[in-house]
N, C-alpha and C positions, 0 to 999 in steps of 0.2 A: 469238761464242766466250765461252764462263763464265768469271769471272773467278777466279782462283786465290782457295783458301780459305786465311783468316788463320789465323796459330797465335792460341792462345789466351792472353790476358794471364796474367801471374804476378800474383795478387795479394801486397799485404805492407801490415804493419801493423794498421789497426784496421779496414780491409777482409779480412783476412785473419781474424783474428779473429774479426769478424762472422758472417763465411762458416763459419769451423769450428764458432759457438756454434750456427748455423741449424741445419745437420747433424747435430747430437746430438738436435733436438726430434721425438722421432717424431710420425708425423699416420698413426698408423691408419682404415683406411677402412671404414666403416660396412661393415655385412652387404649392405645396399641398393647401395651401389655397388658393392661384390665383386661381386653377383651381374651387375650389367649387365656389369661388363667383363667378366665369364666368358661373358653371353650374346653381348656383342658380339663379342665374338672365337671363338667358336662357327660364331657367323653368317658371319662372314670369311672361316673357315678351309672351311667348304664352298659356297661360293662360288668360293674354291679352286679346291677339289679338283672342284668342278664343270665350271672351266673348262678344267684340266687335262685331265680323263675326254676334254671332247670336243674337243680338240686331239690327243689321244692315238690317239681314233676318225678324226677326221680326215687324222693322219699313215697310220690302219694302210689304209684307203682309199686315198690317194694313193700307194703304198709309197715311205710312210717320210718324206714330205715334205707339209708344210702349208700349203694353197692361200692361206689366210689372210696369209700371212706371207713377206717378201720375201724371198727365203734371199739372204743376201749371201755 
């Protein structure tokens, strides 16, 4: 069984501080790596919708139900 997720600490003081001075530094991303996350995530998203398509074709096959997949 998983174990329960922690709340998140409150910071205060000069961890807090730090934390807020971080925040204001912006780190824009090169053109070079825009582009790959725009391809990687291109890449992903049909990949997708690939797997989708043929879950979709699979249910309209079975009517409506997918062999793959254990229906609980």
């Amino acid at each position: 069984m998983a174990r329960d997720i922690r709340e998140t600490p409150i910071l205060f003081g000069e961890d807090a501080r730090r934390f807020l001075a971080n925040m204001q530094v912006r780190q824009p991303e090169t053109p070079e790596e825009r582009a790959r996350r725009l391809r990687n995530y291109e890449y992903c998203k049909k990949a997708y919708e690939d797997g989708m398509a043929k879950k979709r074709a699979r249910e309209a096959a079975n009517g409506g139900v997918d062999p793959c997949f254990k229906q609980v």
